[in-house]
N, C-alpha and C positions, 0 to 999 in steps of 0.2 A: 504494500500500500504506500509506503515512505517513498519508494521508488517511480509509484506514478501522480504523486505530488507536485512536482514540480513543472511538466508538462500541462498541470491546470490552473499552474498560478501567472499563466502568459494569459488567460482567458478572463481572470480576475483583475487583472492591472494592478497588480500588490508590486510596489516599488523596493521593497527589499525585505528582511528575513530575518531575525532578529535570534539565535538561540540565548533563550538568555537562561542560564545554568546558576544563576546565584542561588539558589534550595540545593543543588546538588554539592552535597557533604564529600563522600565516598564514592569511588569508582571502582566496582571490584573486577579483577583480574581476568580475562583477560582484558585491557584498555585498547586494542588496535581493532576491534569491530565498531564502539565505540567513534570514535575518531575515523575510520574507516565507512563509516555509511554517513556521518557529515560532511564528509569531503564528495563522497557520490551523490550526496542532494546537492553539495554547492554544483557540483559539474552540470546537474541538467538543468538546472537554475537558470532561467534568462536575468537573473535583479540578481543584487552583492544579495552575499551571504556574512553574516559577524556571526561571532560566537561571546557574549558578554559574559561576565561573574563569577568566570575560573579563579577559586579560591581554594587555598588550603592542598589536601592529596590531589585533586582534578586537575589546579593548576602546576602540580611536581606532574602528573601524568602527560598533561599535554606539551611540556618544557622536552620529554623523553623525545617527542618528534618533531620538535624545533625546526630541524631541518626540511622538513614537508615545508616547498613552497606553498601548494595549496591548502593548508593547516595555517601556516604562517600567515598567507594573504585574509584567511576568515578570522583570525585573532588582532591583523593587523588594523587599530583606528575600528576596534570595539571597545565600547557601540559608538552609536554614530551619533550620539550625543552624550550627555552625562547620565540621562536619565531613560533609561528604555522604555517606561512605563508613556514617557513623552513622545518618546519617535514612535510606540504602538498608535498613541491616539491623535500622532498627525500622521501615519499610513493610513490611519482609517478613515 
């Protein structure tokens, strides 16, 4: 289902994508599926992708693949403003 999400957010005119992970505490093991199907939603994505609120272990977890451009580019200039709760209710 995650996977044909993003082929219908071209038909909704959603301007971007906001994951915002600030509740998530804990990532349990393995983390590269994780991280692995966020970067496969950014890919069919036509609008940026962020990933906001990595905090604590999630943010040690996603440091592990730093090196992932496409990981890097959804962390990089998240979010796209200070307040996600903001950029939700001016997408909407």
């Amino acid at each position: 289902m995650l996977a044909r999400l993003p082929r219908r957010l071209h038909a909704l005119s959603v301007p971007h994508i906001l994951f915002d992970l600030r509740n998530v505490r804990q990532l349990e093991q393995p983390w590269t599926p994780v991280f692995a199907a966020l970067i496969e939603f950014a890919r069919g994505a036509d609008v940026p992708c962020r990933i906001f609120g990595l905090q604590g272990q999630p943010a040690h977890a996603a440091s592990l693949y730093r090196h992932n451009r496409e990981l890097a580019e959804m962390l990089k200039g998240a979010p796209l403003s200070d307040d996600p709760d903001r950029d939700l209710r001016a997408a909407g």
